[in-house]
N, C-alpha and C positions, 0 to 999 in steps of 0.2 A: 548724387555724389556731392554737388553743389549746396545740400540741406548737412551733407554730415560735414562737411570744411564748416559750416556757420556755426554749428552747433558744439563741434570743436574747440572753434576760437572764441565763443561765446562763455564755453568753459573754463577753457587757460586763462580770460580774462578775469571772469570771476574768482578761480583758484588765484591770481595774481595777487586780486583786491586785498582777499582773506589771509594772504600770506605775509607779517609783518616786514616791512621794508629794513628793520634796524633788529637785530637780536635783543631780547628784553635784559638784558646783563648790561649790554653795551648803554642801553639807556640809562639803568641803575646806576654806572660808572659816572655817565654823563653830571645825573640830578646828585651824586655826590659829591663829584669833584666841583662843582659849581657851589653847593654848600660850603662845601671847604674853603674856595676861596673866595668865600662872600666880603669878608673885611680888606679884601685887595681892590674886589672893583667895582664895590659897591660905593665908596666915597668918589668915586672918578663920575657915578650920575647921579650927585648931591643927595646920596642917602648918607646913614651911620649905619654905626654895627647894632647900637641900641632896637632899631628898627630890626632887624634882620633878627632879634632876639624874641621878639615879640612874635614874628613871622611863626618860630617854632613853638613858644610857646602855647599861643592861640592851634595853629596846627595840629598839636600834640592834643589839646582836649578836643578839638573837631573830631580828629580821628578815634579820641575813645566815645567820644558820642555816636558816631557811626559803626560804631561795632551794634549799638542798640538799634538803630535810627535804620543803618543802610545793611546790614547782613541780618538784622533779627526781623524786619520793619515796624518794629515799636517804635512807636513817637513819644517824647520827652521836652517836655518845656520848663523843664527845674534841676538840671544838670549844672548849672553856675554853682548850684548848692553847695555841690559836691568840690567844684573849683574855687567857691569862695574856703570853703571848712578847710582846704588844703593849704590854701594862702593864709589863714589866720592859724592855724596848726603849728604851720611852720613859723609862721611870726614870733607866735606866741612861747615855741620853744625858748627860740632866738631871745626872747626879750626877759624871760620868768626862770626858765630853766638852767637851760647849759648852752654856751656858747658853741656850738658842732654843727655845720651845715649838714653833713649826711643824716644826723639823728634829727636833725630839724626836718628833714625832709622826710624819714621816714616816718616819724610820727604827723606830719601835717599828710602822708597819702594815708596811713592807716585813720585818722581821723574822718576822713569824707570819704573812704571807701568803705569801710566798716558802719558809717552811719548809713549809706548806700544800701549795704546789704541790707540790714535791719530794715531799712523802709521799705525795700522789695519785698518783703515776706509779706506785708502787708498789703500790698498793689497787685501784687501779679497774678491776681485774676482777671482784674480789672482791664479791659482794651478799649480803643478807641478814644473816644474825647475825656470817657470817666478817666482813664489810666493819665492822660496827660495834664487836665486838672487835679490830680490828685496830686502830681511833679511840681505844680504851680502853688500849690497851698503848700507843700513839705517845705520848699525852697523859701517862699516868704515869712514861713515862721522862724529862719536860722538868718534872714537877712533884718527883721525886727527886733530879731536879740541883737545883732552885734549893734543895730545903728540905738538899742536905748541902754544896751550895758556901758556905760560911759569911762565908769571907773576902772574894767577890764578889757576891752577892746578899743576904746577910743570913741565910741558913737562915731557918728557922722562923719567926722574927721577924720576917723580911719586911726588904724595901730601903727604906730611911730617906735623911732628908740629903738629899733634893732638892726641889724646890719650883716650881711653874709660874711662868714667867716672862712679864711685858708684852710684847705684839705692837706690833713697830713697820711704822707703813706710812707710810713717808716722812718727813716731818715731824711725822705725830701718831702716837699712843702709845696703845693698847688697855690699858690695866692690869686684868688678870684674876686680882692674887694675892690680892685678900680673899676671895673664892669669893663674894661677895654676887649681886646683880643682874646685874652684867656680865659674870662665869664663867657663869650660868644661859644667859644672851643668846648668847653664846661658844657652847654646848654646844647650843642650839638651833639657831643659824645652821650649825654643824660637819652635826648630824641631818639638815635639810634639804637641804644637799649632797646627803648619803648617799644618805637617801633618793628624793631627786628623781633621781640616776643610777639606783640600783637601780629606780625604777619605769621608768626606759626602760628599761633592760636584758628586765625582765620582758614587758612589750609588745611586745619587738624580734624578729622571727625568733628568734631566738637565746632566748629564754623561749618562742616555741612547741615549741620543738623538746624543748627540756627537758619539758613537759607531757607531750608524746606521749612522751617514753619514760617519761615517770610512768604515761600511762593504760595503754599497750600495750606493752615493749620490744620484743617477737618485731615486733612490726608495725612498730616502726618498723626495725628493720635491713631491712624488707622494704620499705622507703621509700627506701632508702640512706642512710639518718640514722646518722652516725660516732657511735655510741650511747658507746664506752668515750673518745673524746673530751670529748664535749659534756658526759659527768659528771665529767671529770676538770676542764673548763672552770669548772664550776657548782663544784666541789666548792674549787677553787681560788679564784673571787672570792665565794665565801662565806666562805674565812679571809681574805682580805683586810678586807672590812667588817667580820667581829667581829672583826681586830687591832686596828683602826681604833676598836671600840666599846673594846680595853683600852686604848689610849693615852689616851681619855678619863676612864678607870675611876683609871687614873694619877694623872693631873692634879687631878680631882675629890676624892681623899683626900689625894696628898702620900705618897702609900705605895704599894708592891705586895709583894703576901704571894702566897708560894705556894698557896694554898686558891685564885687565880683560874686556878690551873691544875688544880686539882683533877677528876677525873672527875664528883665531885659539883655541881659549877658547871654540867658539862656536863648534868646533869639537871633541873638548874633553868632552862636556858636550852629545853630541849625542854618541859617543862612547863608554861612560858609561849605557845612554840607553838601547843601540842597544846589548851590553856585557849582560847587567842584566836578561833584556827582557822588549821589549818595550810594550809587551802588559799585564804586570803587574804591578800590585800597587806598590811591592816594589823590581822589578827587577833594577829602576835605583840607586837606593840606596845600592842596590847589588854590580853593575857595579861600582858606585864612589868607593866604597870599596877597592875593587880589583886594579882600577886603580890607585888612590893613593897612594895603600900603594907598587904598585910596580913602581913607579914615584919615589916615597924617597927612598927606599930600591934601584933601578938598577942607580938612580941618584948618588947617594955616592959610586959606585963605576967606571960609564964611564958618558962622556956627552953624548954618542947617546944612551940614555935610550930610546927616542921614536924609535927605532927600534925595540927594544926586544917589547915594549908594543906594537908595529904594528904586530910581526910576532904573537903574543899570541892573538890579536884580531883577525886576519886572520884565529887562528886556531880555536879559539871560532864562528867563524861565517861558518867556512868548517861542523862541529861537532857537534855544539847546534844553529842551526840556526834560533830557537825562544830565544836564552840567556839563561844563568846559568838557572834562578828560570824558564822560560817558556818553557823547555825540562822537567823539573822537573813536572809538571803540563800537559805535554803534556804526560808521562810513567802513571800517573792515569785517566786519558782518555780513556785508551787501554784496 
């Protein structure tokens, strides 16, 4: 009788473990109302709101690279591509065309989303190291146009001369060009679109199907799961959303420089992933967190800040080797 009390309480313990302590709504509530009033108490521990803008930004392409990255498990090293073609999209509206933030915006995501698709047709048979140098070659041939077309993009110096312009909706007027409060508000309301699609997306058949060819491919063609479609699908409205995060990257400075095309961007955006936890929803928005704000905090005071952020991702991957939030997630599992 002594063995079924243990074996009892061994269970209710474990059923305890596995039982989340907070209702997942209530924490939803939490990480919003904190977003919300990020420009109240975030200058109270010597940050800005500028910061906090970048935060979603970067966030927002982490998390469309891990639609590829952490629910497909394709790897991608030239996704900035797709982030720079959206920041210079949208510049370039801003600067040639017509003065309208939303059309700017929506031509700078269909610019590098659409260029996305196109290249996917191309790659997606392609796995492994070929599929991710093949992202590294796509990406550098659109970061060596802009840095030698001098006379249309700015070269090196990047595209100047444009500037985000007031949303009108009707009769009233959005004015977002001082980047204070109201760009912040802008740029949060822009995220939760995003992300409230991409969390159905993920939910939807269409995110299970992506998983099973992350956990098993051979099994899923053996499902009749269109495996070289559903990646080229995945691979495709993941440039979409990180165009979507460069037209904001745009807006947010008043500049786009060729370095958001850079390969090296693209490393910093899987880094943030790979930190957060690439096989959660919002592990990469985690990772940008963290990485950003110790970019500007170790940046202000040496330039090889990418060292310190290398040795603390090294430590994070020795330690939490599913990420911040998927260690967290893996301790209720046990």
């Amino acid at each position: 009788m002594s063995a079924d009390v243990g074996t009892s309480a061994t269970a209710a313990a474990i059923g305890a473990r596995r039982t989340p302590a907070v209702p997942r709504w209530v924490m939803l509530a939490v990480v919003w109302a904190v977003l919300l009033a990020v420009p109240y108490w975030l200058p109270l521990l010597g940050g800005y709101t500028a910061l906090a803008g970048r935060v979603l930004v970067f966030g927002l392409a982490a998390m469309g690279l891990n639609l590829l990255l952490g629910f497909t498990g394709v790897l991608s090293f030239g996704h900035a591509a797709y982030f720079g073609l959206g920041a210079y999209g949208a510049g370039l509206t801003l600067r040639y065309l017509v003065h309208s933030t939303p059309l700017a915006m929506l031509l700078g995501t269909l610019l590098g989303g659409l260029a996305g698709t196109l290249f996917g047709l191309l790659i997606v048979r392609r796995r492994g190291v070929y599929f991710a140098m093949c992202t590294i070659a796509f990406g550098q041939l659109w970061y060596y146009l802009a840095y030698s077309w001098n006379d249309f993009t700015g070269g090196f110096d990047g595209l100047r001369d444009f500037h985000r312009e007031p949303i009108g909706f009707g009769p009233l007027t959005l004015d977002i060009t001082d980047g204070g409060n109201r760009f912040y508000f802008f740029l949060l309301a822009v995220f939760a679109l995003a992300v409230g699609l991409l969390g159905l997306l993920v939910r939807s058949p269409f995110g299970h199907t992506l998983r099973a060819i992350r956990e098993n491919e051979r099994r899923a063609r053996f499902l009749a799961i269109p495996v070289e479609r559903q990646i080229w699908l995945s691979f495709s409205i993941s440039c979409f959303f990180t165009a979507l995060a460069g037209t904001l990257y745009a807006l947010l400075n008043n500049f786009a420089d060729p370095l958001a095309l850079h390969y090296s961007l693209s490393g910093y955006l899987v880094v943030m992933c790979v930190m957060g936890g690439m096989r959660t929803f919002w592990g990469p928005l985690v990772g940008a967190t963290v990485f950003v704000v110790l970019q500007d905090y170790i940046s202000s005071m040496t330039v090889n800040w990418m060292s310190f952020v290398g040795a603390i991702f090294v430590i994070v991957v020795l330690f939490f080797p599913r990420g911040l939030l998927g260690m967290r997630r893996a301790r209720k599992s046990v």
